[in-house]
C-alpha positions as CSV (number, residue, x, y, z in Angstrom):
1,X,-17.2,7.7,10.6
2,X,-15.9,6.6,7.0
3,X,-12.4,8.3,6.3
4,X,-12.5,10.4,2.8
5,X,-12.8,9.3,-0.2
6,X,-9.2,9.9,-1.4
7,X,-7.6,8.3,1.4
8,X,-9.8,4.7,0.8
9,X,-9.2,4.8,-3.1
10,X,-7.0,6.3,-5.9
11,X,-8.1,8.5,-9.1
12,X,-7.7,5.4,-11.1
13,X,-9.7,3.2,-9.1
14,X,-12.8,5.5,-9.0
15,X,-12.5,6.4,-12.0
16,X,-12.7,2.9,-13.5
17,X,-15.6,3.3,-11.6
18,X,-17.5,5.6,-12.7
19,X,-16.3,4.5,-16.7
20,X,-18.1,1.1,-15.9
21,X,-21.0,3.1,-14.6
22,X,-21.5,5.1,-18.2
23,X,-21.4,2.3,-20.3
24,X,-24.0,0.5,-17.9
25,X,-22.2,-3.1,-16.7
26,X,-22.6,-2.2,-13.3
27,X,-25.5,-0.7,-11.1
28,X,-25.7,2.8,-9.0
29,X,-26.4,0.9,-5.6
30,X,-23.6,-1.2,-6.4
31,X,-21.0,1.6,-6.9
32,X,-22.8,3.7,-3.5
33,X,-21.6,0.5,-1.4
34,X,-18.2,-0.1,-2.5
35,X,-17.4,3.5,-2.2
36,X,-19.7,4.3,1.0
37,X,-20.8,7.4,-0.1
38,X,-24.4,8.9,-1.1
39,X,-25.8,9.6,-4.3
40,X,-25.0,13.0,-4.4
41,X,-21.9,12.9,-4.0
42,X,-21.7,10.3,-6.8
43,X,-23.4,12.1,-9.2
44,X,-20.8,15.2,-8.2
45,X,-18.0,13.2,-9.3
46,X,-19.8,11.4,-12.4
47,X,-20.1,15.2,-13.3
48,X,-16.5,16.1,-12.6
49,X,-15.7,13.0,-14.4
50,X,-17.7,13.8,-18.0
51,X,-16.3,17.4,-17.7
52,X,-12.9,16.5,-18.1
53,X,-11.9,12.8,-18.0
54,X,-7.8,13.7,-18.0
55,X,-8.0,16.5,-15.3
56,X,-10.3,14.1,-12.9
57,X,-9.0,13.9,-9.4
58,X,-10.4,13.0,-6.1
59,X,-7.5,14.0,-4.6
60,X,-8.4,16.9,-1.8
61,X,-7.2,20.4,-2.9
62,X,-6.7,22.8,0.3
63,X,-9.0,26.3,-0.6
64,X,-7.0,28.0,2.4
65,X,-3.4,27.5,4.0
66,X,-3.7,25.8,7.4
67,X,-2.8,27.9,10.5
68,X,0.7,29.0,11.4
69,X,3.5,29.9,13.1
70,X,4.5,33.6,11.2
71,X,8.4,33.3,9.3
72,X,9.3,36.5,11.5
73,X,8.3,35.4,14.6
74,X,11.0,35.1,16.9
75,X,9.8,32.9,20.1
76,X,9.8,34.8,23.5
77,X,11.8,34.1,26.5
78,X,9.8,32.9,29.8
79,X,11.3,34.3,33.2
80,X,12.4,31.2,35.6
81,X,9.9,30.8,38.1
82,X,10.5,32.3,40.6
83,X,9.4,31.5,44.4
84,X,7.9,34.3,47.1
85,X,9.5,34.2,50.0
């Protein structure tokens, strides 16, 4: 499996890109295989990328915070084992 997008290449990089891409000197295919990704995810970022050409960014944005450990949890004390007998 290919690692993401953001982690193989920079902002600048892709967006170069996808600038080349709009004024036609290169082709689609090419750009699919450097990246390695399909061509709707291309045309996703070609979108992103005509939007707003300053704000562009490949760079992942978290929609949720990952999974913690609570600031008021205080951690428990476990009883030494203790043998029967």
């Amino acid at each position: 499996m290919a690692k993401q997008l953001h982690k193989r290449f920079t902002t600048e990089e892709v967006k170069m890109l996808l600038e080349k891409y709009m004024h036609e000197k290169v082709e689609l295919t090419y750009i699919l295989q450097i990246l390695t990704i399909k061509r709707r995810r291309f045309l996703d970022l070609l979108e992103n990328c005509r939007k707003d050409p300053d704000a562009f960014s490949i760079d992942y944005q978290r929609k949720s915070p990952t999974r913690g450990i609570d600031k008021g949890y205080a951690p428990y004390e476990v009883a030494p084992y203790h043998q029967p007998g």
